[in-house]
MARVEX-297020 format. One record per residue (C-alpha): residue in three letters; y, z, x. Coordinates in pm, whole numbers, plus 50000, padded with zeros to 5 digits. Example, Ala and Ser with C-alpha at 12.3 -4.5 7.8 and 13.67 -1.06 7.14 Angstrom:
# MARVEX-297020
ALA495505078051230;SER498945071451367;
This chain:
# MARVEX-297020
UNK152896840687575;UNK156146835787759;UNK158026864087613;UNK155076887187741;UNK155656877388077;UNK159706878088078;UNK158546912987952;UNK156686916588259;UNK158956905688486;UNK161946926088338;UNK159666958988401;UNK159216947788766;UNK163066943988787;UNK163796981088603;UNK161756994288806;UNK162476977589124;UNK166106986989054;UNK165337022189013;UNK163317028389335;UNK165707042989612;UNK165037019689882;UNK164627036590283;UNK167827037890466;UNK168717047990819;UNK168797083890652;UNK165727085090439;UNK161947079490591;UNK159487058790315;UNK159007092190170;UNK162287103190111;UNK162357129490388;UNK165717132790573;UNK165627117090899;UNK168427126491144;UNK170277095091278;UNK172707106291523;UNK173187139091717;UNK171427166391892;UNK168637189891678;UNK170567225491706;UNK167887247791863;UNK166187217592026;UNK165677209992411;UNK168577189092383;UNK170947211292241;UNK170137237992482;UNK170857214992768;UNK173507198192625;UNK175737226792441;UNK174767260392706;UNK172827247492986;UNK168907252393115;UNK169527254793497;UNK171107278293723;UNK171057276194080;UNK170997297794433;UNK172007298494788;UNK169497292195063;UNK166577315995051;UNK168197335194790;UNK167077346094403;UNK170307365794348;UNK171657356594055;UNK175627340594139;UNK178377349993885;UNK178477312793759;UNK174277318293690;UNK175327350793479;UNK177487327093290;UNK174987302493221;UNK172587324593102;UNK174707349592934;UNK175357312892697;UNK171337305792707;UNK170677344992597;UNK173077339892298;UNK171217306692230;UNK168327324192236;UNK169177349791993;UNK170447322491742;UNK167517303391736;UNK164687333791750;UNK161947307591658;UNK162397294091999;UNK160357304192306;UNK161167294792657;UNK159637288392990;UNK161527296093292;UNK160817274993601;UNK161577284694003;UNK162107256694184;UNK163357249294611;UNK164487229594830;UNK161467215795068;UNK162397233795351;UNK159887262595413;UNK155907266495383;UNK154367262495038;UNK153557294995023;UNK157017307795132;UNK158047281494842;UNK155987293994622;UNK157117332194605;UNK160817320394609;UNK160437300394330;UNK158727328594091;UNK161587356994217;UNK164277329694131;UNK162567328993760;UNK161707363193729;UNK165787369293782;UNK166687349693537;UNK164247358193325;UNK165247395993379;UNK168607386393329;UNK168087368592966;UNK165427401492863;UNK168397423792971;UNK171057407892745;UNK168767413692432;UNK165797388492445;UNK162477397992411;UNK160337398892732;UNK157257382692493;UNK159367348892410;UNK159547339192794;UNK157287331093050;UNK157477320793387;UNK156167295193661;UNK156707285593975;UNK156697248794120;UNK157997258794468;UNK159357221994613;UNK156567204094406;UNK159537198694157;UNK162457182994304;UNK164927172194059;UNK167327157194357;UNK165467130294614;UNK166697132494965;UNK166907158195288;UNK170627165695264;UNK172607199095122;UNK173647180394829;UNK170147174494755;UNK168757206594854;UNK171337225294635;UNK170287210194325;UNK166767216494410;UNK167407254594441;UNK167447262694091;UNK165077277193752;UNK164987256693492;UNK164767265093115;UNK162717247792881;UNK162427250892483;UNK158307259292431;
């Protein structure tokens, strides 16, 4: 009777020793989990690694030469990753109606969203919205705040 269960427990302990236990790398089912880093062609990487914002002057949606930059970066992002659809979101500075707002906000996306079609992305893998000054990403009633709030965002859909 004893040797059948030192049997036993000596199959528990083969197979005990044979089962890969989960690390910091492996889920319970063996699937890679990533640890560390960004996801390339995630949210993250796209702000991170190019950039999702440009921004404008004061009652302006023309595009500056450091906004071509930016999205001349988020077009060849784009064209790597061509699982990836984007949204492209106007945003101001809450000076002006909401209406007024409003309309600025969508011709600041549509230009960048023009921009990014021109360089070689397909019109059907971004939309566009406009928050107006719903969507401040600075707080306060200064010009440093109200630059930063002048902008379109980009976001991974």
């Amino acid at each position: 009777m004893n040797i059948k269960i030192l049997g036993a427990f000596a199959a528990v302990a083969l197979l005990a020793a044979c089962a890969t236990p989960p690390t910091a790398a492996t889920s319970g089912s063996g699937a890679t989990v990533a640890t560390a880093g960004v996801v390339p062609g995630s949210q993250e990487d796209l702000v991170k690694n190019v950039g999702d914002r440009v921004f404008y002057a004061f009652n302006k949606s023309q595009l500056s030469s450091a906004a071509h930059a930016t999205l001349d970066k988020q077009a060849a992002w784009l064209k790597q990753y061509m699982q990836n659809n984007v949204q492209v979101a106007g945003n101001c500075d809450d000076r002006g109606t909401e209406e007024y707002n409003i309309a600025l906000g969508q011709r600041r996306a549509n230009a960048a969203r023009d921009y990014l079609v021109a360089k070689g992305v397909a019109g059907s893998r971004i939309t566009t919205i406009s928050y107006g000054k719903d969507r401040p990403t600075a707080m306060g009633d200064n010009e440093q705040a109200w630059a930063q709030n002048r902008n379109a965002i980009t976001s991974v859909r």
